[in-house]
N, C-alpha and C positions, 0 to 999 in steps of 0.2 A: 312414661309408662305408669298403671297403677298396678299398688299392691292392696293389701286391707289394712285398716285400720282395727281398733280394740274393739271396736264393736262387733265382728266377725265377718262384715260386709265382703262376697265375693270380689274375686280382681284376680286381674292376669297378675304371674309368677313374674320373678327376675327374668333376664335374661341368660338364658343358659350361657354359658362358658363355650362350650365349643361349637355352639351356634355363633355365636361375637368374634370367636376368634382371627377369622382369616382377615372378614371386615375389616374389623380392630385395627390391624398389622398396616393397613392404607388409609384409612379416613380418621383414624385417633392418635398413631404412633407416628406414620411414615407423611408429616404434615409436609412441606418444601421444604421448612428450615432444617428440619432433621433428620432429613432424606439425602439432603446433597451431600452434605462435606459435614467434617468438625473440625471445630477450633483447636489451636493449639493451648490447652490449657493444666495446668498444674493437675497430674492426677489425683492429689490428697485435697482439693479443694473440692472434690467431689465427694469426699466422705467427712465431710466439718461436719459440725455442729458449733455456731459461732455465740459467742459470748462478746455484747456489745458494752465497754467501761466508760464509764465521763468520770476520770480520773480524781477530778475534786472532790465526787460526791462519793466516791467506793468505800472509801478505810482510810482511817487516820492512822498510820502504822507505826508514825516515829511523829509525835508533839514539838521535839524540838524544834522542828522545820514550819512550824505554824506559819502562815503570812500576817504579815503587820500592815497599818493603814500604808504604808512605804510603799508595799507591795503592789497595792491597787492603783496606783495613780498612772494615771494615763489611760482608764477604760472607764465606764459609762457606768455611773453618771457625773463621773468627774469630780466629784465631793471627798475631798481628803481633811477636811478640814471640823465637818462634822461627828460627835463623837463614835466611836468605831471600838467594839471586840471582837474577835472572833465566834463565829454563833454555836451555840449549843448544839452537837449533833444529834441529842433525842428532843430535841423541843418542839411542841406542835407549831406545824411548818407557817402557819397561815398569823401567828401569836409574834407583835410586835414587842423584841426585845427590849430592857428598859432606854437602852440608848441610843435606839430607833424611835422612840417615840419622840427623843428631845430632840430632834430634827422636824415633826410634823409634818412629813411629806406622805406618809403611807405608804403601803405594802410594795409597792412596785418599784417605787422608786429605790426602798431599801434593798428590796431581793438581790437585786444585783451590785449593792455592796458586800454580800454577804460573802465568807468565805468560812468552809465549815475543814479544811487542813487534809483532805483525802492526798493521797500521797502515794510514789513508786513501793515505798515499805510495804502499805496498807494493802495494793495487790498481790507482793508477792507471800506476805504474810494469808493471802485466801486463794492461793491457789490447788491446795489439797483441796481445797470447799469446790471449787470448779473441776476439779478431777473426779471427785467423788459426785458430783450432777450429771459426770459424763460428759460434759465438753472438752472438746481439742483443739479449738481455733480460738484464739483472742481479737479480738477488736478496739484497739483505744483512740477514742476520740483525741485530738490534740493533746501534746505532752511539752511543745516546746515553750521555749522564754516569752510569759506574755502576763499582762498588769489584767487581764478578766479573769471570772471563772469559766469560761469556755475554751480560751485560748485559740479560738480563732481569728487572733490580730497578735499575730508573730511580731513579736521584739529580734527574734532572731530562730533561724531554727536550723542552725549547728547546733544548739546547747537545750538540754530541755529542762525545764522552770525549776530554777533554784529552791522553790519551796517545794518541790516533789521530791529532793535530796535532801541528805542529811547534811551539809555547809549550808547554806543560803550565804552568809557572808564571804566566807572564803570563796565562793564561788563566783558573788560578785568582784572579789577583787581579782579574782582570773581573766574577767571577760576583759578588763581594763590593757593588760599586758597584751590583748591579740588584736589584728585586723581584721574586723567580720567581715572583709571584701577579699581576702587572703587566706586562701585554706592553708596552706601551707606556716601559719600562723598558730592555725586553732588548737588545745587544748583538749584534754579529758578533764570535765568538772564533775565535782560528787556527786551531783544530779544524773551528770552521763553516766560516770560509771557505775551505778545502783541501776540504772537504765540496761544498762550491759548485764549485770546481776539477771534481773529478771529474764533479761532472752535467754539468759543460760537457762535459770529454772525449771524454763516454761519448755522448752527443749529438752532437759533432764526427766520429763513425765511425756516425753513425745508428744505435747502439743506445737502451734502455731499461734507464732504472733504476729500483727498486720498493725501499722500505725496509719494515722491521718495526715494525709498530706495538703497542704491549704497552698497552692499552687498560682491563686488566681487573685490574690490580697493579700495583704500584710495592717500592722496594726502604725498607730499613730508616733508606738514610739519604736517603731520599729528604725535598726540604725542607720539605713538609705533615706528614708523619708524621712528620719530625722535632720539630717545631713542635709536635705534641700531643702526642709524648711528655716533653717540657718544659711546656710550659701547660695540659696538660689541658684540663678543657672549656672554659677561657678562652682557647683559643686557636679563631682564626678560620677555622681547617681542621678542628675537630671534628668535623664530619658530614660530612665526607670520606670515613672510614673506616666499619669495622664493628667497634664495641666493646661488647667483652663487659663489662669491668668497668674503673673509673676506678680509679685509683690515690687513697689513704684520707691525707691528709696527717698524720692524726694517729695514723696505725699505723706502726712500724717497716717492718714489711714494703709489697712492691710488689705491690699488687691489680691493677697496670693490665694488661688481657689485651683480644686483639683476633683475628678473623680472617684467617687467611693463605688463603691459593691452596693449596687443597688441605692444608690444614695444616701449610703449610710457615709460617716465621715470619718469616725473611726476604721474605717477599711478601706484605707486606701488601694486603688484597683492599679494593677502591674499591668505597662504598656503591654501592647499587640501589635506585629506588624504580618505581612501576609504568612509568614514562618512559626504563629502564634508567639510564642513571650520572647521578647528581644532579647540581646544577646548578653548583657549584662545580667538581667537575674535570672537568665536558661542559666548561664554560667555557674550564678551563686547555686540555683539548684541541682545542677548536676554534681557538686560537688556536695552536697546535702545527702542526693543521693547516694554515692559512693559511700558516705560517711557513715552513714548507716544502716547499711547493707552488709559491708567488709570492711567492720571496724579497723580490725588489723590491716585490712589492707593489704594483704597476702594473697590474695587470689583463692581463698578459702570463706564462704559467704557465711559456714555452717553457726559463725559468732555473729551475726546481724540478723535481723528482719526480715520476716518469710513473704514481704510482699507489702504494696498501698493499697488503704479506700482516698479517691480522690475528691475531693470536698467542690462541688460546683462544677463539675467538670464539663458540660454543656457550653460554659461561659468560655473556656479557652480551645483556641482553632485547633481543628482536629491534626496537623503538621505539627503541633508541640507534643501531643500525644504520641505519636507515631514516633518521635523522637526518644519521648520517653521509655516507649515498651521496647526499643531498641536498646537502650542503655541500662534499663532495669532489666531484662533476659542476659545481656553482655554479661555481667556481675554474678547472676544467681540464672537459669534456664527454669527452675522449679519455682521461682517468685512468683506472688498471689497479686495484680490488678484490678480492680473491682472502683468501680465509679459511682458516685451521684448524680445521678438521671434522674431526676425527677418530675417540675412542672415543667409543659411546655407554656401553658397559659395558666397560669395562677389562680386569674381572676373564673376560669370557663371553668377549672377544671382537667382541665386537658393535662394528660400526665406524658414523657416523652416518648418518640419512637425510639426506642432502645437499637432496634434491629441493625442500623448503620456502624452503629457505635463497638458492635461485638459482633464484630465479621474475623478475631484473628491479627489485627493490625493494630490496635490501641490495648483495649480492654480484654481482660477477660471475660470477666462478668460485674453485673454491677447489683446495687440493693436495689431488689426485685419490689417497689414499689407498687406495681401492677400485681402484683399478689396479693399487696397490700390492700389495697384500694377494693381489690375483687371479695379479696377475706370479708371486709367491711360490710361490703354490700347485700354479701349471703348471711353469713351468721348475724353480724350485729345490727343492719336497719331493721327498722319494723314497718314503718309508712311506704320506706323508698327502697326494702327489699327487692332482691332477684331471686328468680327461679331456680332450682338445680339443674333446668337444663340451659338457663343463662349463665349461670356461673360454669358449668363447664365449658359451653362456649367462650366464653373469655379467655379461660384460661389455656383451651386447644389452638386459640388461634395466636393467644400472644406464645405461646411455647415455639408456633410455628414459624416464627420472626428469628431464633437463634440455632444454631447448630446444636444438635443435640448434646452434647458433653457442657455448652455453656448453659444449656438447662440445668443440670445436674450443679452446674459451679454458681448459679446465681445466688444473692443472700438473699431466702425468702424469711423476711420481715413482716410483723404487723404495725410492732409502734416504734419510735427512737426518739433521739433527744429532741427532734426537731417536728415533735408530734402527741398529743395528750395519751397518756397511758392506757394500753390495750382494755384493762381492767375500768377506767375512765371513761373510753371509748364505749364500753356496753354500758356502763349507767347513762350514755348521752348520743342515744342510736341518733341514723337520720343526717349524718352528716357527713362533708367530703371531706375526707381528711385531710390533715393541717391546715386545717378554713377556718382559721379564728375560734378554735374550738378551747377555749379558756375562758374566767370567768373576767378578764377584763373587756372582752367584747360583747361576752354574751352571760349580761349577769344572773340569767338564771339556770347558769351551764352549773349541774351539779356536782359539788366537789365533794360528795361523799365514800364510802367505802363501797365496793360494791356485794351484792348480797348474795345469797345461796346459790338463786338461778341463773345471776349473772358469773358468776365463779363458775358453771357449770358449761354456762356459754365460752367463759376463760379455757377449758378445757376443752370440750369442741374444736377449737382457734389449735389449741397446743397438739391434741392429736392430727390436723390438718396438716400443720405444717410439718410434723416428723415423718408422716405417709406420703406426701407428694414430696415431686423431682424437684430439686434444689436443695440448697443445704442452709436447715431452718437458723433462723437468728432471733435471739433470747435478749431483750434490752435488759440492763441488770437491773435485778430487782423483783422483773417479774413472774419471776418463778415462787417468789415468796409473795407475793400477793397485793406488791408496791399500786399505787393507785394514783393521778395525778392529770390537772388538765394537763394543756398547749404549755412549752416556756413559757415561763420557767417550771411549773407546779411539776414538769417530767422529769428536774434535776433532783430531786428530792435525795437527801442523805442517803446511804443504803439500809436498808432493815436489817439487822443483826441478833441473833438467838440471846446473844450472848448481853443484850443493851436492852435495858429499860425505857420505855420511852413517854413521852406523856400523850395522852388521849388528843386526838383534835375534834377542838370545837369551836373551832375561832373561822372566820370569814373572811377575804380578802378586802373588804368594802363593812367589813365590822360588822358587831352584832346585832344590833338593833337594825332590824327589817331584812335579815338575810338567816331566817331560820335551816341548822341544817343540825343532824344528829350527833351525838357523843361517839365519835369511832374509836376507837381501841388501834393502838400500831403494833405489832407484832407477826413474827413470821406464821405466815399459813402451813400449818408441816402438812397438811393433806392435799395442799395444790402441792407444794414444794414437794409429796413423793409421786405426785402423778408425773410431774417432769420429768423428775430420775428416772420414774417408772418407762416413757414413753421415750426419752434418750435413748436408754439400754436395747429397748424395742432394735430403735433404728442401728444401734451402733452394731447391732446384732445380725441387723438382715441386710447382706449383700443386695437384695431382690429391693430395700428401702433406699438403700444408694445409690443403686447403679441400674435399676430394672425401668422399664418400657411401662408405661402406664396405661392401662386401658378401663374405658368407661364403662359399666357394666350396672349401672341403674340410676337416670335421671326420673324420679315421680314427684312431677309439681304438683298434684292432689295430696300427697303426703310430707311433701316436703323431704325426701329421701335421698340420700346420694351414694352410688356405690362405686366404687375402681378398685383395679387391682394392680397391683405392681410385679412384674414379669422380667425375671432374668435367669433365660435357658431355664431349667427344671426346676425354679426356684421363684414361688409364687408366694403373697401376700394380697392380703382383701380384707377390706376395710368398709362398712360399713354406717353411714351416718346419715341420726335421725335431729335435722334441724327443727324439726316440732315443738311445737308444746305438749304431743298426746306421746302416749304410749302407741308404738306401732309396730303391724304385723308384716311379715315379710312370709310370701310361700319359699319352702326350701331347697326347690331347684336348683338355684345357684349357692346356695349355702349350703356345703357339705357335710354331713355326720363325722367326715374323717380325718376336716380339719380342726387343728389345734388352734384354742381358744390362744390368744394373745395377752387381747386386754377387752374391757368392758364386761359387765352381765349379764348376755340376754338370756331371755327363758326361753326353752325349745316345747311346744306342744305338735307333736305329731310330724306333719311337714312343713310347720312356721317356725319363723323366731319371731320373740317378741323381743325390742328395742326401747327403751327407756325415753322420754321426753331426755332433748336436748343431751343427749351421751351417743357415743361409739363404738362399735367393735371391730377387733381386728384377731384377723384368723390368720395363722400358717397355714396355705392353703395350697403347699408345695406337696 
């Protein structure tokens, strides 16, 4: 449809409201997936607002617990031998440290020795900061025992990493006294129980907390595969793995070769048999499960964990799943489900069909990547942009793949750790995400700050996701204005008010022939209040949680996009001008009698006018 633009040019009006409506209720709301049935899913996971943590990089809470070169060994790149401190957490990110240089390997190879001590303390020491943002759901990427800073290559995951506690020693000398093959063995270590601390906390302020489960690999020294690669097939964890060839005692050489996670080596991949994970580590992990769900182990869940995101979860047969939402409902009936669904084909493109996946029987919901991917494509390409009435078709028809309450529960995301930062993402339109969008592929991928109008587009992105069905997810940092390619440049420290930091001007591949500007690090308090600002929005409107959405102005001549959110008498409308112009709207569909929310448009007569690249949103109940 068109409307006018600045220069006053006639054009047809919105669409009126109770012209759309009956429409609306069949061809926009009532698609098949949310027409037939709903899932069984957690009601409070329809009202998150999720906060995504990579635990290393949030807050250093408690120094004590620092990690040492000790720490590292056993994760990539293998160098314990080179010199090593811990990195400065305000240091420009891209500026090799002095004892990274006397290595001479560069930036890449050191990133991932790096360890900068973020810690269990460090989040529960900022959880009034996440209260006070208005979020209620947590998300943390891996917490258990593991020698990277990702910690998805489990050393063990009963116990979570000694350097997020305040022992690290005495904790090591705990693990020594149990059998990690024997729950009935295992211990509370300081790490766990500061672990327990924060569930209380985070509980104490009526949030939710959800850990990462890594279900499908384990790491190198993790203690089953450490165990056969010492005893070979004598050892009681053999068919754990997937082994290619045993090791020959009576040859020199080492024959022993196995399966990793996409061929990586450090990830070593846990057998499959038609029942997904065999029964040796279904076993270890259903007892993981338990463990931290009902700590106590009382038949009272309310001290455990409100739920898993499952990390690769495509990769294991959907009979382990089914197993698992069975065992995880058993324990807790209100626990949160949510998977990683992502590439079907990496190399195409091709992102997965979710729709099988969250029928009710495994998942609940998962990270809404397909919103991701769609966000992308609208706001942030320039070349290889869509339409507003392509992007709402996208997003009508994937809504229409899940039971309507798993709309509502899905994490709609734009960026994560496993992806260059939202604020990244607009200085480097044009691309499909997590396609090698860093500067080690693509060396003229800018790693700059991003500027006025891309902050402006950042905001765009932020009002999208608090107005539309699902429940938006904030990777940290970016609320404050963090900026960063692909992994690593998305792990970046957290930006702090309260920390000085040094300017980045430094380049991954050095200075000389890789000009880029003096950026300044420090929190943005003016994106940083638009979030709180648009949080409180939603935490505020029942009609933003839980309401029926309908479209009510696609104009590809303007670039304009309008819906409303619809629950019983209780209406929002949102208005957005993905333009570069200034533009006019007749006021048919925009009421005089609703209540301005957020944005400031100017009203002349029967128009509003719309700002280049901003939004409004009205109570239009």
């Amino acid at each position: 449809m068109n409307s006018s633009d600045e220069s006053g040019n006639d054009s047809l009006s919105l669409i009126p409201l109770l012209g759309i409506f009956a429409f609306s209720v069949f061809s926009c709301l009532c698609t098949p997936g949310d027409s037939l049935w709903a899932a069984d899913v957690p009601d409070w996971s329809q009202d998150a607002v999720w906060y995504q943590i990579f635990p290393e990089r949030f807050r250093n809470g408690d120094p004590s617990n620092d990690p040492t070169i000790r720490d590292i060994a056993g994760s990539w790149p293998h160098d314990t031998s080179s010199a090593w401190q811990l990195s400065p957490w305000t240091a420009d990110w891209y500026e090799l440290q002095p004892w990274e240089k006397q290595n001479s390997r560069g930036f890449y190879f050191n990133v991932q020795r790096r360890r900068y001590g973020g810690d269990i303390q460090g989040i529960i020491n900022q959880l009034d900061y996440l209260a006070d943002l208005g979020i209620n759901t947590i998300y943390l990427n891996p917490i258990f025992e593991s020698p990277s800073l990702h910690k998805y290559d489990a050393t063990m995951h009963h116990h979570v990493d000694n350097n997020f506690g305040p022992t690290p020693a005495a904790d090591r000398k705990l693990w020594r006294t149990e059998d990690p093959a024997d729950p009935d063995t295992w211990q509370w270590s300081g790490a766990d129980s500061l672990f327990l601390q924060l569930i209380r906390e985070v509980h104490k302020r009526d949030m939710k907390i959800i850990i990462d489960g890594v279900f499908n690999h384990v790491g190198m020294t993790n203690f089953a595969f450490r165990d056969v690669v010492k005893r070979q097939k004598e050892s009681p964890f053999s068919d754990w793995f997937i082994i290619q060839s045993w090791d020959n005692p009576l040859t020199q050489q080492n024959e022993f070769e196995y399966q990793g996670w996409f061929g990586v080596r450090e990830l070593p991949e846990i057998r499959e048999d038609e029942e997904g994970l065999v029964d040796g580590p279904r076993q270890y992990f259903d007892a993981v499960v338990r463990r931290w769900m009902d700590p106590d182990n009382d038949g009272d869940p309310s001290d455990g964990i409100d739920g898993w995101r499952l990390d690769v979860a495509e990769k294991v047969a959907k009979p382990y799943w089914r197993h698992f939402r069975r065992l995880v409902k058993s324990i807790n009936p209100d626990a949160y489900i949510t998977a990683e669904l992502f590439w079907e084909d990496w190399e195409a493109g091709e992102l997965i069909d979710t729709g099988p996946w969250l029928q009710g029987e495994m998942f609940d919901a998962a990270m809404n990547y397909h919103f991701a991917s769609y966000c992308v494509q609208f706001f942030l390409n320039e070349d290889r942009a869509i339409s507003p009435t392509e992007f709402d078709r996208k997003l009508r028809e994937y809504r229409g793949e899940h039971p309507s309450n798993v709309n509502f529960a899905m994490q709609n995301l734009v960026d994560s750790h496993d992806t260059d930062r939202v604020g990244s993402m607009i200085v480097n339109p044009d691309r499909i995400i997590d396609h090698r969008a860093g500067v080690r592929d693509h060396p003229e991928y800018k790693v700059r700050k991003p500027s006025g109008r891309e902050r402006r587009i950042q905001k765009l992105i932020a009002v999208f996701q608090m107005t539309y069905p699902g429940a938006p997810m904030i990777y940290y940092g970016d609320e404050v204005g963090m900026w960063g390619a692909d992994d690593p440049d998305c792990r970046k420290p957290m930006v702090w008010a309260d920390l000085d930091y040094e300017a980045e001007d430094a380049h991954p591949f050095g200075r000389k022939g890789y000009s880029r500007p003096v950026d300044t690090v420090q929190v943005q308090q003016e994106l940083l209040a638009t979030y709180r600002e648009l949080i409180d929005i939603r935490n505020r409107s029942q009609a933003l949680r839980r309401g029926e959405i309908n479209t009510a102005l696609t104009d590809d001549h303007r670039n304009l996009y309008g819906f409303e959110r619809i629950d019983g008498d209780k209406k929002i409308a949102v208005l957005i001008n993905n333009s570069d112009k200034r533009q006019r709207c007749r006021n048919k569909w925009i009421q005089d009698s609703w209540n301005l929310l957020y944005g400031n448009p100017e009203s002349r007569e029967d128009q509003v006018i719309i700002e280049p690249k901003s939004a409004v949103i009205w109570d239009a109940s």
